[in-house]
C-alpha positions as CSV (number, residue, x, y, z in Angstrom):
1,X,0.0,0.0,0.0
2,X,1.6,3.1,-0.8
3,X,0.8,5.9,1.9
4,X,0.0,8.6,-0.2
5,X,-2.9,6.8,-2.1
6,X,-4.2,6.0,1.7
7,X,-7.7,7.4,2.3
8,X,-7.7,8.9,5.7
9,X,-6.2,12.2,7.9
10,X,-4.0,11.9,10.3
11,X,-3.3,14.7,13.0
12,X,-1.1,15.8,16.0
13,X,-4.0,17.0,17.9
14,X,-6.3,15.3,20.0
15,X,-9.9,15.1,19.4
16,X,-11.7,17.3,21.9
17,X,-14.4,14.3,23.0
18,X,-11.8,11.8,23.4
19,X,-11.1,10.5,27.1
20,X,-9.0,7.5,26.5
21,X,-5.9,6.9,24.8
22,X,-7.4,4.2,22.2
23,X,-10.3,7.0,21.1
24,X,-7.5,9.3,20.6
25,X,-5.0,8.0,18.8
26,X,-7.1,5.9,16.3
27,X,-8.7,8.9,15.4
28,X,-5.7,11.0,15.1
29,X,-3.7,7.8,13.1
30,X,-6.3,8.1,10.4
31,X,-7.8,4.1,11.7
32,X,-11.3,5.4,12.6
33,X,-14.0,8.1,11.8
34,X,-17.2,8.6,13.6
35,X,-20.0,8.9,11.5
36,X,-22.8,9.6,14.3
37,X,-23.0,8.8,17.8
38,X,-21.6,5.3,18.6
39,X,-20.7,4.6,14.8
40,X,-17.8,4.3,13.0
41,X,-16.0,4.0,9.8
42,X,-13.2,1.6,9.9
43,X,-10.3,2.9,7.6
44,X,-8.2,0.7,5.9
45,X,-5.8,0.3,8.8
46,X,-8.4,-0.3,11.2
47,X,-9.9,-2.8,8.6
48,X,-7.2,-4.8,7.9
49,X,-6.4,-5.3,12.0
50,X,-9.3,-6.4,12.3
51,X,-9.2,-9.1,9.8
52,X,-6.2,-10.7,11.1
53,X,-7.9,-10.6,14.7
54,X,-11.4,-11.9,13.6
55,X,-9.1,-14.9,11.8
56,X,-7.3,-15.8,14.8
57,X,-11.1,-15.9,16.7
58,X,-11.8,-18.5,13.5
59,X,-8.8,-20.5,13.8
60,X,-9.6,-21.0,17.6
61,X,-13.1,-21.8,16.8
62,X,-12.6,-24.2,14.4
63,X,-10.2,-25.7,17.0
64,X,-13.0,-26.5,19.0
65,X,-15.6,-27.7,16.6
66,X,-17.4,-24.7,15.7
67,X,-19.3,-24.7,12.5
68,X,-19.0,-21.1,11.3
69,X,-22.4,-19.8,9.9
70,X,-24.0,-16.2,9.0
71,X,-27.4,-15.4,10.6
72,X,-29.4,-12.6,9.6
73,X,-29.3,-9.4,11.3
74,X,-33.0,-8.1,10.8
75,X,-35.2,-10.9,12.9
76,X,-38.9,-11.2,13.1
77,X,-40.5,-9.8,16.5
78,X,-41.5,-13.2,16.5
79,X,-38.9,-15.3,17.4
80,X,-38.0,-12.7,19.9
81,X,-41.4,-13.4,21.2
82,X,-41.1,-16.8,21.6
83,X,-38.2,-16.4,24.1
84,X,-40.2,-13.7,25.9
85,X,-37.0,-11.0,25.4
86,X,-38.7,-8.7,22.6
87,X,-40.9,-7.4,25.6
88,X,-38.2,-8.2,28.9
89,X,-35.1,-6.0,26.8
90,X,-35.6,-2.7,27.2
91,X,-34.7,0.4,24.5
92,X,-31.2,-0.7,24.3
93,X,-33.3,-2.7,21.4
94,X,-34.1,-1.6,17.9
95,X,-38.0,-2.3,17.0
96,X,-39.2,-1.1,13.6
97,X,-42.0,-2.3,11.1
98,X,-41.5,-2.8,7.7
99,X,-43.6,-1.8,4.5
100,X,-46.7,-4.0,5.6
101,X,-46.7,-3.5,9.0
102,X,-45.1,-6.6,10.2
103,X,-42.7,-6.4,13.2
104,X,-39.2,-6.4,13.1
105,X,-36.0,-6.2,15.3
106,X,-31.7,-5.3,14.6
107,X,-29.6,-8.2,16.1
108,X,-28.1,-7.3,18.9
109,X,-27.4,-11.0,19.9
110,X,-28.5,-14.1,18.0
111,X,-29.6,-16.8,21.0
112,X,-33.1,-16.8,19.3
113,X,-31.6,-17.1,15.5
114,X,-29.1,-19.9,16.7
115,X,-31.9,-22.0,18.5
116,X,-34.3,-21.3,14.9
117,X,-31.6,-22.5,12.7
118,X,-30.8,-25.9,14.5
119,X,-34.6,-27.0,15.9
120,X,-35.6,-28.0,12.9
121,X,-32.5,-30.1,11.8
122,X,-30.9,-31.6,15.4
123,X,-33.5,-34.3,16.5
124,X,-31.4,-37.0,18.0
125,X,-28.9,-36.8,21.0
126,X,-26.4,-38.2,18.3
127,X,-25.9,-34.5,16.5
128,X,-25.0,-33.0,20.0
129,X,-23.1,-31.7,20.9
130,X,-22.0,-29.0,18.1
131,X,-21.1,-25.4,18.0
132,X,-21.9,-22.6,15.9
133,X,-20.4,-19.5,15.5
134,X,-20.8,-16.1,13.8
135,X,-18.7,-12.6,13.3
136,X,-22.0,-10.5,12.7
137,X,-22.5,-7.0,13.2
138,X,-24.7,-6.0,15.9
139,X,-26.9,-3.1,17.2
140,X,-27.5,-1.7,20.5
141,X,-29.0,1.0,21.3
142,X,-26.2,2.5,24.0
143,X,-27.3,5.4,25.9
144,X,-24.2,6.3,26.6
145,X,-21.7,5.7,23.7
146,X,-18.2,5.9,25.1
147,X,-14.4,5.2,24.1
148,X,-14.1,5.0,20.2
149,X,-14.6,1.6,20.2
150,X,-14.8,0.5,23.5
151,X,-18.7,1.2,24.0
152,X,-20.6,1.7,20.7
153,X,-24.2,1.3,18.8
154,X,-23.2,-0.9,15.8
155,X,-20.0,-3.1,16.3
156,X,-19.0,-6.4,15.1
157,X,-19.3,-9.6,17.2
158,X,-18.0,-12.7,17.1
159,X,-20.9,-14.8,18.7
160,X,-21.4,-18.4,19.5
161,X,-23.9,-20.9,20.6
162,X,-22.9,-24.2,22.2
163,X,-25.3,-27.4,22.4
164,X,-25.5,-30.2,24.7
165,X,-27.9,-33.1,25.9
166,X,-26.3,-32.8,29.6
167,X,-25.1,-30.6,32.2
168,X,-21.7,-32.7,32.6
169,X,-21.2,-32.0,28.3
170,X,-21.4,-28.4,28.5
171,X,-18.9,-28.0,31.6
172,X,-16.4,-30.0,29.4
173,X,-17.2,-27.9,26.4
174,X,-17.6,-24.6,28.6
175,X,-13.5,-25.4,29.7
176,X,-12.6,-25.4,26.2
177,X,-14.2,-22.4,25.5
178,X,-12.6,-20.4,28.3
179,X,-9.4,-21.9,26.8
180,X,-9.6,-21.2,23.5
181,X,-10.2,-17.0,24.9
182,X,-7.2,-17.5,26.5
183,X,-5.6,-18.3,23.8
184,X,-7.1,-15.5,21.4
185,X,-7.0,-13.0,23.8
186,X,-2.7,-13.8,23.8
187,X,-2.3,-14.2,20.3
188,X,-4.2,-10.7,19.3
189,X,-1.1,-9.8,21.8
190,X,-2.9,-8.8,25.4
191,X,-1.3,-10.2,28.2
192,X,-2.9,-7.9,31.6
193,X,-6.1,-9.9,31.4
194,X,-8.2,-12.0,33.7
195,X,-11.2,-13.9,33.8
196,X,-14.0,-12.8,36.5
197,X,-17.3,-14.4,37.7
198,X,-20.1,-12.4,36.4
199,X,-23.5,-11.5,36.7
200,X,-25.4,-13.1,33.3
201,X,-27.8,-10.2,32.9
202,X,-30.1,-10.5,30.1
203,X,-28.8,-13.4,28.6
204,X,-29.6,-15.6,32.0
205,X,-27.9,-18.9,32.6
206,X,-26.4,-20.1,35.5
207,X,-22.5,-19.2,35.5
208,X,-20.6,-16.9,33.3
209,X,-17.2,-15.6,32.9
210,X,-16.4,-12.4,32.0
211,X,-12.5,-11.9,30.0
212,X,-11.3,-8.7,31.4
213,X,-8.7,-6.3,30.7
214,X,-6.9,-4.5,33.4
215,X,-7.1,-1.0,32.4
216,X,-7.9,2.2,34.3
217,X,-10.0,4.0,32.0
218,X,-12.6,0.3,32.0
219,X,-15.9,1.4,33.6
220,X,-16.2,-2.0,34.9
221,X,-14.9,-2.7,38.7
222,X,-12.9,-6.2,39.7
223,X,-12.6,-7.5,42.9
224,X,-9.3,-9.4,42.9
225,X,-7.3,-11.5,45.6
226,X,-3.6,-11.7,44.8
227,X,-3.5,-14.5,47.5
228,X,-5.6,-16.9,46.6
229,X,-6.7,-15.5,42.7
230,X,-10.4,-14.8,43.7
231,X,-11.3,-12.5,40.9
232,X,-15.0,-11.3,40.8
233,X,-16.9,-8.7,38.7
234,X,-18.0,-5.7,41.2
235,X,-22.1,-6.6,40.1
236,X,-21.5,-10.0,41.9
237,X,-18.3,-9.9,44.3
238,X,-18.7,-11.2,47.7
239,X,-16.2,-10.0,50.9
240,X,-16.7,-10.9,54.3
241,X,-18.1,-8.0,56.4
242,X,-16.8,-7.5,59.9
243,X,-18.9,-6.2,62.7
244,X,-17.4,-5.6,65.8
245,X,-20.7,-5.0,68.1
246,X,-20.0,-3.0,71.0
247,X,-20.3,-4.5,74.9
248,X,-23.2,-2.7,75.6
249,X,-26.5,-1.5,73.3
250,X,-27.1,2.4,74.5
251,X,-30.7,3.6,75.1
252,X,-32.0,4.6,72.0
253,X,-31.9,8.9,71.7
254,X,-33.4,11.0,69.3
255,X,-30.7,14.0,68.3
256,X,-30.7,17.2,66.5
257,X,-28.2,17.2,63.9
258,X,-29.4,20.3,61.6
259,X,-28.9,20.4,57.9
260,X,-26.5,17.5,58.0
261,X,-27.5,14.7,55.4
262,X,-24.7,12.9,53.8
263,X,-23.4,10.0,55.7
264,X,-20.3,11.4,55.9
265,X,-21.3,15.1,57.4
266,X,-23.3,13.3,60.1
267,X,-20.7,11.1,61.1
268,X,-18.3,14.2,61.5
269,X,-21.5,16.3,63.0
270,X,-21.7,13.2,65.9
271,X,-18.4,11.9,65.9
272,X,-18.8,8.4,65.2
273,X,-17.2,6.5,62.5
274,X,-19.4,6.2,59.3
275,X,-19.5,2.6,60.1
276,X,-21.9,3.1,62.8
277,X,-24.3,4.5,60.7
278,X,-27.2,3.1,58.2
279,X,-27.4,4.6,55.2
280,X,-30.9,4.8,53.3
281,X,-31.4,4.1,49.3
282,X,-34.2,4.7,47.5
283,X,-34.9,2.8,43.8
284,X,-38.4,2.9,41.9
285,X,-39.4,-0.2,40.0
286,X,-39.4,-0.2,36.0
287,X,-43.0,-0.4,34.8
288,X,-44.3,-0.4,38.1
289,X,-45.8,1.6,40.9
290,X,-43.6,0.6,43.3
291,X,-40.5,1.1,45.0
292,X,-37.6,-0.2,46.8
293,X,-36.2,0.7,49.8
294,X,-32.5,-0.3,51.0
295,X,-30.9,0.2,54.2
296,X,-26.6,-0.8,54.2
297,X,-23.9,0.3,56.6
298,X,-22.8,3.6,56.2
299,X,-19.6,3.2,54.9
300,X,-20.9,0.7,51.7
301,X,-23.0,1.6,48.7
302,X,-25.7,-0.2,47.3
303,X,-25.1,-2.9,44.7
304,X,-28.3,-2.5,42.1
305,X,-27.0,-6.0,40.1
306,X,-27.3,-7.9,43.5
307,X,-30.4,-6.0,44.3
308,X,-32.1,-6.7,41.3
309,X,-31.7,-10.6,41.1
310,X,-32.6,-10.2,45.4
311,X,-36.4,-8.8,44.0
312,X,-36.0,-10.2,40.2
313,X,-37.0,-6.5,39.3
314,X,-35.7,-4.0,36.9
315,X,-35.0,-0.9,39.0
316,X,-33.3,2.9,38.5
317,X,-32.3,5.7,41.2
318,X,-35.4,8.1,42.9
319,X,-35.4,11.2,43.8
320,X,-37.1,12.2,46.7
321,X,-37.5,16.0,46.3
322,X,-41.2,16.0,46.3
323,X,-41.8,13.0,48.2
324,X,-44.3,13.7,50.8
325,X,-43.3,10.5,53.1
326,X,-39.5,10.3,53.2
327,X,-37.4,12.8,54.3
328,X,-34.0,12.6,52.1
329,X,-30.9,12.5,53.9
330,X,-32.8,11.9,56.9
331,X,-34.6,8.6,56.9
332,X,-34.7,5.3,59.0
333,X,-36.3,1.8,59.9
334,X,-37.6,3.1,62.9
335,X,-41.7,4.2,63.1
336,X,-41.1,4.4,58.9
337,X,-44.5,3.8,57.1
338,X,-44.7,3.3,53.6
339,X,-47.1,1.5,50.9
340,X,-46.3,-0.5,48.1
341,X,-42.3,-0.4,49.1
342,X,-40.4,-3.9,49.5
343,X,-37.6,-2.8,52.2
344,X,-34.4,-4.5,51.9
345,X,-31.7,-4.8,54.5
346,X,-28.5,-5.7,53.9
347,X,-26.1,-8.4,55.7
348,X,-23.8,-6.0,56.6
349,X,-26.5,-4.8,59.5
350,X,-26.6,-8.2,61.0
351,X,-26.0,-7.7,64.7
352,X,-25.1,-4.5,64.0
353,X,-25.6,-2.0,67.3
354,X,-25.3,1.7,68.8
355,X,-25.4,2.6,64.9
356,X,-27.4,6.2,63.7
357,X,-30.0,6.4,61.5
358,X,-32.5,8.7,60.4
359,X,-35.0,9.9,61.9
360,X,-37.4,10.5,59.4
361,X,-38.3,14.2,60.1
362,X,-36.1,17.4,59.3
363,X,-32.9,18.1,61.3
364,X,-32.9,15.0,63.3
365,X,-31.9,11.3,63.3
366,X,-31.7,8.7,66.1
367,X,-28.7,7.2,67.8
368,X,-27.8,3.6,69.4
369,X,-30.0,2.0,67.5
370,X,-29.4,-1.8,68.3
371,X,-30.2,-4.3,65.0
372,X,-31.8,-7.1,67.7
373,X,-33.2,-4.4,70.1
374,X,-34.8,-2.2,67.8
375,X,-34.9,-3.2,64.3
376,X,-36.0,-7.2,64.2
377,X,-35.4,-7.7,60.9
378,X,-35.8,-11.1,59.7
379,X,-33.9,-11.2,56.7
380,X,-30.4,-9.8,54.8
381,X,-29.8,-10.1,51.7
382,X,-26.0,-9.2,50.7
383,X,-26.8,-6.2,48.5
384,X,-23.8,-4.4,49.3
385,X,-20.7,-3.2,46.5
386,X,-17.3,-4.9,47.7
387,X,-14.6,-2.4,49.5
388,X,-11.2,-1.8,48.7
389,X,-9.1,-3.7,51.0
390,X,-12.2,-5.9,52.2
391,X,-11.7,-9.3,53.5
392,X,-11.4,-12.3,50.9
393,X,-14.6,-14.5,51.1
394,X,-12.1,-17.7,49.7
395,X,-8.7,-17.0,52.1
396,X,-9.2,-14.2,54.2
397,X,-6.8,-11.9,51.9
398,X,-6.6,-8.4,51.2
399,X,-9.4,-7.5,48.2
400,X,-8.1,-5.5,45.8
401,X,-10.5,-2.7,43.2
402,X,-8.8,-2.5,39.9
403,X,-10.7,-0.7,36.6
404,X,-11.5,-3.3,33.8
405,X,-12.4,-3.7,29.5
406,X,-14.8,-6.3,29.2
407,X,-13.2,-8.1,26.1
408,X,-14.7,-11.5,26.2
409,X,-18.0,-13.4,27.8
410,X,-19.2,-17.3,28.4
411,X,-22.4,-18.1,29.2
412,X,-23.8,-21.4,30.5
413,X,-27.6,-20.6,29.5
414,X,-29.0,-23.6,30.5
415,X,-32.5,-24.4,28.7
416,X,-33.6,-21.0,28.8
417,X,-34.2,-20.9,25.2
418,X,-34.5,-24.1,24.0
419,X,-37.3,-24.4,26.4
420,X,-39.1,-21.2,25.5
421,X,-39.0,-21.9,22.2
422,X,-39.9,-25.3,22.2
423,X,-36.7,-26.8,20.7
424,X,-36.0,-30.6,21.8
425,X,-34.3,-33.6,20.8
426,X,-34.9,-37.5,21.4
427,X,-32.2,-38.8,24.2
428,X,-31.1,-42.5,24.7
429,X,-34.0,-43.6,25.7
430,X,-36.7,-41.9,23.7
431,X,-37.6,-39.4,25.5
432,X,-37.6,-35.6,24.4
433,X,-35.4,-33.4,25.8
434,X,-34.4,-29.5,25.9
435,X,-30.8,-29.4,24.8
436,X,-28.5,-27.4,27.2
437,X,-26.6,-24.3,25.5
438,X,-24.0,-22.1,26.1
439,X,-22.8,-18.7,24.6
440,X,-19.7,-17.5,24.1
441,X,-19.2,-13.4,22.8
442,X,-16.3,-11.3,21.9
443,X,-16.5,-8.0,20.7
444,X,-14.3,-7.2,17.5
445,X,-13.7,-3.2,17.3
446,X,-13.4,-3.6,20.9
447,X,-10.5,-5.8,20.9
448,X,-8.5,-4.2,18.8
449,X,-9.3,-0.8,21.0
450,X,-8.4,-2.4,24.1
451,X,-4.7,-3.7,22.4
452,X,-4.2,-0.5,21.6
453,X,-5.3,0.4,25.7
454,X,-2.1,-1.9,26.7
455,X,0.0,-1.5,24.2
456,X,0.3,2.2,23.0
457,X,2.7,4.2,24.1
458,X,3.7,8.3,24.2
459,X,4.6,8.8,20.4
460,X,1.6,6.6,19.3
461,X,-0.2,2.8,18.4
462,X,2.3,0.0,18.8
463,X,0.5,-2.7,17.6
464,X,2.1,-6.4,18.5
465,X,3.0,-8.2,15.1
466,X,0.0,-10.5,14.6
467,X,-2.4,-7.9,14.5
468,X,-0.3,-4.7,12.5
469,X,-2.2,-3.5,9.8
470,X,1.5,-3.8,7.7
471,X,4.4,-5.2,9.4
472,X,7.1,-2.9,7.7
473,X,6.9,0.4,7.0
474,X,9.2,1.8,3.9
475,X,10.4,5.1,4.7
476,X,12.5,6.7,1.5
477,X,14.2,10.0,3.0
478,X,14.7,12.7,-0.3
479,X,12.8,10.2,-2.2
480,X,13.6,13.1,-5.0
481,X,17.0,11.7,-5.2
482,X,16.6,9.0,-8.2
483,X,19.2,6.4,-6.3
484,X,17.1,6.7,-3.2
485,X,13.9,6.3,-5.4
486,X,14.8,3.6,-7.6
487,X,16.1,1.5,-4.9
488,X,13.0,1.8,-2.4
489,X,10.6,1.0,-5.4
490,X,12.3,-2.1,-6.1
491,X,12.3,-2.9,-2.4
492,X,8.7,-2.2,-2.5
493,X,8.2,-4.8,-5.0
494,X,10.4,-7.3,-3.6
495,X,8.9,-7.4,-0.4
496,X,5.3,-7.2,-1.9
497,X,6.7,-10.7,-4.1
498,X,8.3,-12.2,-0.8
499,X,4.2,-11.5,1.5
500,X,5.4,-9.2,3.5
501,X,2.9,-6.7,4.1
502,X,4.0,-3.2,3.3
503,X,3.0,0.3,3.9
504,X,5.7,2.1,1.3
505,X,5.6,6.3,2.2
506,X,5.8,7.2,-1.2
507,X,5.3,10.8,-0.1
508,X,8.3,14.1,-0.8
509,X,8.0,15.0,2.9
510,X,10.7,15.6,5.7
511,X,12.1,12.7,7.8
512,X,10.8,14.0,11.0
513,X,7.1,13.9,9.3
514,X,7.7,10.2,8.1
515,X,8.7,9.1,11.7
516,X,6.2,10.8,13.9
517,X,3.4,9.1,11.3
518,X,5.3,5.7,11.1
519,X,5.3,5.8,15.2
520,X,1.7,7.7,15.4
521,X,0.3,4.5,13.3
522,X,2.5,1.5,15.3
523,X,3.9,-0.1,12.5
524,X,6.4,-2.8,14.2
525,X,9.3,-2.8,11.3
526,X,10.6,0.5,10.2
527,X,13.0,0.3,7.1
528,X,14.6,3.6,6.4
529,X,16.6,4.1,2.7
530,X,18.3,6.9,2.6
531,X,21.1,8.6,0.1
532,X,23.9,8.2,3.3
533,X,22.9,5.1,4.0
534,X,22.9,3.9,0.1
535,X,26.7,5.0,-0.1
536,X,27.3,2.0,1.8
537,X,24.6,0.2,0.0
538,X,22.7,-0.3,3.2
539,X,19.2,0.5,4.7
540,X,18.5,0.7,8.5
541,X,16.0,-1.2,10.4
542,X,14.2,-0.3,13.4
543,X,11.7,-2.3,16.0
544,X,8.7,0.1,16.7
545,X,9.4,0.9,20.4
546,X,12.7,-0.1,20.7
547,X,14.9,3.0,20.1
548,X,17.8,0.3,20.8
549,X,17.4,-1.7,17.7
550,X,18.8,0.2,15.4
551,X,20.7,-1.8,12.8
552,X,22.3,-1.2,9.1
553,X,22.3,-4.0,7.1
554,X,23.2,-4.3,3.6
555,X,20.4,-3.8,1.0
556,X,20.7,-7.0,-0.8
557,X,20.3,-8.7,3.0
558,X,16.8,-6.7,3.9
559,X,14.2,-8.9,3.2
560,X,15.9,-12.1,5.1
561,X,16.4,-9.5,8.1
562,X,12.6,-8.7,8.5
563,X,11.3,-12.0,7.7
564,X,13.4,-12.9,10.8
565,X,12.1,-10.3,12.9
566,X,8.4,-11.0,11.5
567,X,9.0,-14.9,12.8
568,X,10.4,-13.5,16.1
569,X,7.7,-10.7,16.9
């Protein structure tokens, strides 16, 4: 590819909306262009990075049985209706109707389409177990597009659905699986990842694994143990929560405490540590009337993934400002009356004593308030988000909070869908059976943003070997000089002959320009032909963030020198 026939601007300057390093620089490199919110043009560059990643996700596929197929990305509401998700997912999902009226949806996953395309065909417990697999686009309505790539509207997906006729089948299979991610996720060149327990979401299913990235700038939160390797997704981490009662519960005392409502301003207004106080949190229920109300210590926040699967209820922050029964920032278990609320306490309160809470009336809350004494609640529920430094539920370790990419899920689904949409097969002894699936998901454009998270560095991309968009870049300096021109050109050629991918700047521009784009774009291989070093018939070769490798070699030697690098890289 010769550089100045290359479609696509690059730029020194950062793009004002970008807040992460990947947004930036493949923007300013020339690999991306956003065409609306959440939507992107993949430039060449881009494009051809991603084709070497999606076919290392096919070769680990294949290793694993998986049948590679293409399902459609307009469904029917129908078969959306059949699993009961067209009316469960919320607007994340595109609905539309078509010319007469008949309902339609975009793909953002293809559980209903995989279970369609094998019901008919799989019959007998001799065709399972089998995989199939897909790199689809997908749509999803994002509220909140973020990142480039990292959180979008229409992205690419590799997505697969696994069948099996017993639980004990798709644990086998599901261990492959998590292999075969670890093995993509280390050949597209990431090596700060881990794999977390994870809350299934939509999707359902019993277990799922979640393929993380350790980055700062990931809006997911893990909860990791460096002494035994517990490793947790923040929506379902578990830590063991001390409470240290004291000796003796105190009379109960209502006190003033004035205009002070956060947690933290009353436990300085009373002097007591903000773990003797109980925080209240207020959530209304999607599509309902009703509300929920949670009580936690008040040093913890509320965890809404934990709460939701504790009422199996989609629920959002409420505002109390013109509530006429609670008082914000000042309310508590104690002479509270409420309709159509489900109160929640969390574990965290279990024999908890001498602990504030609101008193549910301006100015003033109560203090010593004694869990057993006062509050008689007869169940917890562990609602609560995991602290830093919290105790390990596995070994009693120090939890650590570190900022995550999701790059990678697994799913064990169960017969969720199967069931629901009434696909079964005949087992050994005749009988009809729902197959067992699972689903395994990696995000494309995501992938390659999140290499570029670990990998990039101050002057630009670095992208490991197996993923470059070229491995060498050709770098004539005063390619106006006929030697310089003549001899760059052939090695152009020769390279092209020998498969060596090639990016040749064919451009009349200075040297300092040439370098700050070939770094800016993270070609690995830089070869460099210049008039001096042509006197001694020579070119010089550099490693792409390695200002040590500098090495002349002589011209006729070249192409042996990067093919050895390319094997080594």
């Amino acid at each position: 590819m010769r550089i100045s026939k290359l479609v696509g601007v690059r730029s020194k300057d950062n793009p004002a909306d970008a807040v992460i390093k990947s947004h930036s620089l493949l923007m300013r490199a020339g690999y991306i262009k956003s065409v609306g919110s959440g939507i992107w043009t993949l430039a060449t560059p881009a494009k051809r990075a991603v084709q070497k990643i999606e076919r290392i996700i096919r070769e680990e596929m294949d290793r694993i049985g998986g049948q590679e197929v293409s399902f459609p990305v307009v469904m029917p509401r129908e078969l959306w209706e059949e699993s009961g998700r067209f009316t469960s997912i919320g607007e994340e999902m595109a609905r539309f109707t078509d010319r007469n009226n008949r309902g339609l949806v975009l793909g953002m996953t293809h559980e209903e389409a995989s279970v369609h395309f094998a019901r008919d065909s799989v019959t007998s417990y001799q065709q399972l177990p089998f995989m199939v697999y897909q790199l689809q686009t997908k749509f999803r309505d994002e509220a909140r597009p973020r990142g480039g790539l990292i959180r979008v509207r229409e992205f690419t997906m590799k997505d697969a659905y696994s069948f099996h006729l017993t639980e004990n089948d798709l644990d086998i299979y599901y261990e492959k699986a998590f292999k075969a991610y670890e093995n993509i996720f280390r050949r597209i060149g990431m090596k700060n990842f881990v794999a977390v327990q994870s809350d299934s979401g939509m999707m359902g299913g019993s277990m799922s694994h979640e393929f993380m990235l350790l980055a700062d700038c990931g809006e997911d939160t893990l909860v990791l143990c460096d002494k035994c390797g517990y490793r947790a997704n923040m929506e379902v981490a578990e830590s063991v929560i001390t409470t240290t009662p004291c000796p003796v519960s105190n009379p109960k005392e209502e006190v003033f405490t004035a205009d002070k409502k956060e947690i933290s301003e009353v436990s300085a207004f009373l002097k007591v540590p903000q773990e003797k106080t109980i925080k209240a949190v207020f959530f209304n229920i999607k599509g309902e009337s009703g509300s929920v109300l949670c009580f936690v210590r008040g040093d913890l926040e509320v965890n809404e993934s934990k709460l939701k699967k504790v009422i199996k209820k989609d629920i959002a922050p409420q505002s109390l400002s013109d509530s006429k029964e609670l008082v914000a920032g000042n309310i508590g278990p104690i002479g509270l009356k409420l309709k159509n609320t489900v109160i929640v306490y969390d574990s965290s309160l279990k024999g908890a004593n001498n602990m504030v809470v609101g008193a549910n009336k301006q100015e003033y809350h109560i203090i010593n308030i004694s869990e057993a004494r006062d509050l008689k609640i007869s169940e917890f529920h562990d609602i609560a988000k995991v602290k830093d430094g919290a105790c390990c539920v596995k070994c009693g370790g120090e939890l650590r909070l570190s900022g995550g990419i999701e790059i990678g899920n697994i799913f064990k689904l169960g017969t969720k869908y199967t069931k629901s949409m009434d696909m079964t097969v005949l087992n050994a002894n005749g009988e009809s059976v729902n197959p067992i699936m699972g689903c395994y998901g990696i995000g494309v454009g995501r992938a390659l943003a999140s290499v570029v998270e670990e990998t990039a560095d101050a002057k630009g991309l670095n992208f490991p070997m197996a993923i470059a968009p070229w491995q060498v870049y050709l770098c004539p300096l005063r390619i106006d000089d006929k030697t310089v021109s003549k001899k760059a050109e052939k090695l152009y050629a020769d390279m092209e002959k020998a498969g060596i991918e090639v990016l040749f700047d064919d451009r009349d521009a200075s040297p300092g320009y040439k370098f700050s784009d070939c770094d800016l774009m993270g070609i690995p291989i830089r070869v460099v032909i210049s008039p001096r070093s042509l006197q001694n018939d020579e070119v010089e070769i550099q490693i792409r963030g390695n200002d040590n490798s500098k090495q002349n070699l002589k011209y006729k030697d070249c192409i042996k020198a990067v093919k050895e690098i390319i094997c080594k890289y």
